[in-house]
Backbone as CSV, one residue per row, in Angstrom:
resi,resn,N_x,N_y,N_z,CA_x,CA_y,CA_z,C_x,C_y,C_z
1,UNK,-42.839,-42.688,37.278,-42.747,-42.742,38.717,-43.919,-43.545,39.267
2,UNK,-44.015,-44.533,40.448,-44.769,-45.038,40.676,-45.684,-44.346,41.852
3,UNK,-46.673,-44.736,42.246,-47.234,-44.030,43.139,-48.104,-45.205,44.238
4,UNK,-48.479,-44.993,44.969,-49.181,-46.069,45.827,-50.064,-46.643,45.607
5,UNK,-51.153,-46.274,45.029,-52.297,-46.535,44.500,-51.926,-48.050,42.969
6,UNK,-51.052,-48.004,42.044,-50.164,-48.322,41.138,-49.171,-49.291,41.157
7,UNK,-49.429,-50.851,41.045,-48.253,-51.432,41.304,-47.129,-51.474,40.452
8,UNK,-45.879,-51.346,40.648,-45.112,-50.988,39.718,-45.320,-52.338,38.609
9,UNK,-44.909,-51.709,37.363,-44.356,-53.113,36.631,-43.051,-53.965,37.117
10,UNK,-42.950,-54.997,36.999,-41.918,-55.511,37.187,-42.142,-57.022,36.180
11,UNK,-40.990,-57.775,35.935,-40.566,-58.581,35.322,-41.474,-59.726,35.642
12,UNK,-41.743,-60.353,37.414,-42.712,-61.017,37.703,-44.477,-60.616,37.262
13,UNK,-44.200,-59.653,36.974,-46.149,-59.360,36.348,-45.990,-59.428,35.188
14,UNK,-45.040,-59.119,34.350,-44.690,-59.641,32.771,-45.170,-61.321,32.850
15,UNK,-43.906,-61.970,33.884,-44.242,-63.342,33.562,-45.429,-63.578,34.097
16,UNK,-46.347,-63.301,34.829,-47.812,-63.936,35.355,-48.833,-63.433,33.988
17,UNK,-48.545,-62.303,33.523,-49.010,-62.077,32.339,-49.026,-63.085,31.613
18,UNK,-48.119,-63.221,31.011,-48.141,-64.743,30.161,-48.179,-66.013,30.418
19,UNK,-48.176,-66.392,31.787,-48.279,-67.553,32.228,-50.007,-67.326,32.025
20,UNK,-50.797,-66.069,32.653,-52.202,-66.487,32.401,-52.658,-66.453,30.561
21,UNK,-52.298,-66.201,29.888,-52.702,-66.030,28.566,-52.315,-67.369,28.185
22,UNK,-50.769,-67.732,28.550,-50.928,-69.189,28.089,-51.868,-70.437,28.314
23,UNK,-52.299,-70.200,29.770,-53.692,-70.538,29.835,-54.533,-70.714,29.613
24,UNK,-54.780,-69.813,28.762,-56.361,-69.386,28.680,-56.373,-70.032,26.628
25,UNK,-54.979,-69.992,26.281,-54.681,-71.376,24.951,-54.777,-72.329,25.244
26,UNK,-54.121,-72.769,26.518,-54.448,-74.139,26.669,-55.619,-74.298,26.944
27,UNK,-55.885,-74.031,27.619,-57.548,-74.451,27.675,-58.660,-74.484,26.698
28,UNK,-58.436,-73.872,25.649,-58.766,-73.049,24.476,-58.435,-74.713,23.739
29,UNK,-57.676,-74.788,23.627,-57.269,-75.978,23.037,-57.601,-77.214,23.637
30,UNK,-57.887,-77.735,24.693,-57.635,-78.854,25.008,-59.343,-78.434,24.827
31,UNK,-60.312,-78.009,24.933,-61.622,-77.661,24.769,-62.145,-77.865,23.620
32,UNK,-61.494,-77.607,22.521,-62.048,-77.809,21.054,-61.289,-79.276,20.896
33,UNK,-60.521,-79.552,21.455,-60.170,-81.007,21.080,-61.315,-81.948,21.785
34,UNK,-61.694,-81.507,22.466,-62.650,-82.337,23.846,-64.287,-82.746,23.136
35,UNK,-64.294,-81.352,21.691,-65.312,-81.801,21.129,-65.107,-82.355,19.374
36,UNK,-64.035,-82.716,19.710,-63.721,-83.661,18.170,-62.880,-82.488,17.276
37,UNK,-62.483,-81.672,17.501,-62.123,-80.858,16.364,-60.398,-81.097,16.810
38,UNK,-60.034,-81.957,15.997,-58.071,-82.184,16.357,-57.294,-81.668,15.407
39,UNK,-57.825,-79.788,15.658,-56.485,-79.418,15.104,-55.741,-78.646,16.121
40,UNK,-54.559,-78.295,15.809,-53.880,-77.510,16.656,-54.110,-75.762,16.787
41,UNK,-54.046,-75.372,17.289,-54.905,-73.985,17.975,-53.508,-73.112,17.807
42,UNK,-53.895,-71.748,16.446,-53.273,-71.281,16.258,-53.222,-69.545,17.147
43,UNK,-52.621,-69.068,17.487,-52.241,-68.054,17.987,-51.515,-66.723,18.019
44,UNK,-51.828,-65.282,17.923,-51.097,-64.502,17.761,-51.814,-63.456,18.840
45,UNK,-51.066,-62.369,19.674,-51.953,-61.308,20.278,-51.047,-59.910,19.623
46,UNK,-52.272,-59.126,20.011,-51.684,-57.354,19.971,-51.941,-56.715,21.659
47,UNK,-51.198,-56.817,22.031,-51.486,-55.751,23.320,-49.522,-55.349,23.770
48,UNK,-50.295,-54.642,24.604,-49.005,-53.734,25.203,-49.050,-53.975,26.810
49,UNK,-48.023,-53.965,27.069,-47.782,-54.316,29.067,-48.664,-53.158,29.535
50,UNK,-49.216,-53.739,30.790,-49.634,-52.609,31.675,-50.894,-52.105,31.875
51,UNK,-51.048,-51.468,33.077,-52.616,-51.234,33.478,-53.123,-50.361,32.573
52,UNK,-52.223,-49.542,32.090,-52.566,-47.967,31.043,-52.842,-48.467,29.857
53,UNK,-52.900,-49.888,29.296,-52.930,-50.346,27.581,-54.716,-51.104,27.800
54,UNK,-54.880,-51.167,29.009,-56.239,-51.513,28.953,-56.693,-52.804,28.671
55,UNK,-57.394,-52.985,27.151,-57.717,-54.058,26.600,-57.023,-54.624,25.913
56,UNK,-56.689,-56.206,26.355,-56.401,-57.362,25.432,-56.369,-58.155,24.441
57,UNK,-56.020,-58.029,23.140,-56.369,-58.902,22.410,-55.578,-60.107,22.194
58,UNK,-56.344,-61.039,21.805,-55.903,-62.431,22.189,-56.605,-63.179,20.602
59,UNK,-55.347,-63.544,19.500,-56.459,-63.993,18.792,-55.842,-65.381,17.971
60,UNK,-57.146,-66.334,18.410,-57.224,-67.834,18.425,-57.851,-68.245,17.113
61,UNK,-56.675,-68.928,16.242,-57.693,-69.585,14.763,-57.198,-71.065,14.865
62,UNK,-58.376,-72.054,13.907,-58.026,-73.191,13.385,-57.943,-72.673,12.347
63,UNK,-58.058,-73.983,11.056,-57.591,-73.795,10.186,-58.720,-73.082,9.062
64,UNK,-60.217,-73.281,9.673,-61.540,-72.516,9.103,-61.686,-71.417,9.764
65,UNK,-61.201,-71.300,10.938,-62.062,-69.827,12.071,-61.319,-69.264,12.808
66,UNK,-61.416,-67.924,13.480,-60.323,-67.239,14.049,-61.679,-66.674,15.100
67,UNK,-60.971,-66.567,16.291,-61.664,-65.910,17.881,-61.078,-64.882,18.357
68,UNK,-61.538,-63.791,18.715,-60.585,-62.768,18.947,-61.547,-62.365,19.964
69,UNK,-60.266,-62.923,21.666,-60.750,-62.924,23.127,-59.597,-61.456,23.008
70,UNK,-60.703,-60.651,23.779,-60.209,-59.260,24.507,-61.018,-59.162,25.908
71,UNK,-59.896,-59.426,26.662,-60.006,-59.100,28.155,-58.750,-57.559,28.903
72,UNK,-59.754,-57.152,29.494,-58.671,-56.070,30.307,-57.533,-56.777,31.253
73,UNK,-56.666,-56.184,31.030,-55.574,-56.209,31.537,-55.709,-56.247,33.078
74,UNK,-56.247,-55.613,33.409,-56.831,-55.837,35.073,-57.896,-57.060,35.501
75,UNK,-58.817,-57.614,34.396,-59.518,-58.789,34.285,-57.970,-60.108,34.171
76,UNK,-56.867,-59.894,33.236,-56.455,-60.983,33.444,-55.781,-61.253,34.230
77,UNK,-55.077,-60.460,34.955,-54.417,-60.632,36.551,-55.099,-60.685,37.605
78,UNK,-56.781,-60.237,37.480,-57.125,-60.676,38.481,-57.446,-61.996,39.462
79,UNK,-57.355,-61.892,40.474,-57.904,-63.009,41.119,-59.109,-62.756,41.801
80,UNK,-60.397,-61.882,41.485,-61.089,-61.896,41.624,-62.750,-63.012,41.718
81,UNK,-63.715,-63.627,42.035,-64.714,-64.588,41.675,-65.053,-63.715,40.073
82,UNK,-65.160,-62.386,39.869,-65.380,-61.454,38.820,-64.434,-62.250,37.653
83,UNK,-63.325,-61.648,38.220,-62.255,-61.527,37.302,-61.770,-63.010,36.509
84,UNK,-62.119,-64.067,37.614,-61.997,-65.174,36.703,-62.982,-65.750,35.811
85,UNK,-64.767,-65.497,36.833,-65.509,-66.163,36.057,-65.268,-65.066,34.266
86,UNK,-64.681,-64.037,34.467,-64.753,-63.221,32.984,-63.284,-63.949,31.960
87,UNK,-62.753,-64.276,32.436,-61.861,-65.481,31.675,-62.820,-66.849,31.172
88,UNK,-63.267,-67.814,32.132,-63.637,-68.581,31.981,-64.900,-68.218,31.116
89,UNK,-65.492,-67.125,31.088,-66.491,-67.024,29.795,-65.509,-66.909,28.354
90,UNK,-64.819,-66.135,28.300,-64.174,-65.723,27.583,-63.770,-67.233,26.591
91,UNK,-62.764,-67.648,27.820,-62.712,-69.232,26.911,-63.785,-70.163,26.283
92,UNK,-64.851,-70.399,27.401,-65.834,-70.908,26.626,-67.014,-70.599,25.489
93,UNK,-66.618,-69.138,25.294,-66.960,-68.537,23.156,-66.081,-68.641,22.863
94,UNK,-64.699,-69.004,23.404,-63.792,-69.132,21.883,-63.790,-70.536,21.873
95,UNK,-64.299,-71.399,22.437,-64.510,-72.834,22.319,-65.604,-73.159,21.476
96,UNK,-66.049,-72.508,21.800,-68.222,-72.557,21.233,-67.777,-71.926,19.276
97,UNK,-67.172,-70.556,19.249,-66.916,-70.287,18.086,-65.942,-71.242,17.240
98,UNK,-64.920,-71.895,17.567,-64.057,-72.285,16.864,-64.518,-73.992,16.978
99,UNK,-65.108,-74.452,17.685,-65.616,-76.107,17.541,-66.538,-76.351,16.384
């Protein structure tokens, strides 16, 4: 049951979900390419929908190294100055680790 405080899930926060994670690969990628490393940026995550699953894992390998970005679930939908500059760190150690 939803309550006020609680935005429901719905299908559009699924897709903004993954529209921002895809993001945060691309960028991931076009970043380690930016410093000579041209491989393609491999990808797999473990998380579960929703405000109640918490933390994110997000995990980024080439073909020597693997990055494993965990952001909260409330960090990646946010649109906060917080909430993004904690993405944009996020990406730039998995750039720094995997270059």
């Amino acid at each position: 049951m939803a309550t006020m405080d609680k935005p429901q899930f719905t299908v559009e926060v699924a897709q903004e979900f993954h529209r921002r994670m895809a993001a945060i690969i691309d960028a991931v990628q076009a970043g380690i390419w930016e410093t000579g490393m041209h491989h393609l940026l491999g990808y797999s995550t473990d998380f579960a929908f929703g405000q109640e699953r918490g933390l994110q894992t997000l995990v980024l390998k080439t073909r020597n190294r693997s990055k494993y970005v965990r952001l909260q679930w409330d960090t990646i939908l946010g649109d906060t100055p917080a909430d993004r500059q904690s993405v944009d760190d996020a990406v730039k150690s998995a750039i720094q680790e995997l270059a």
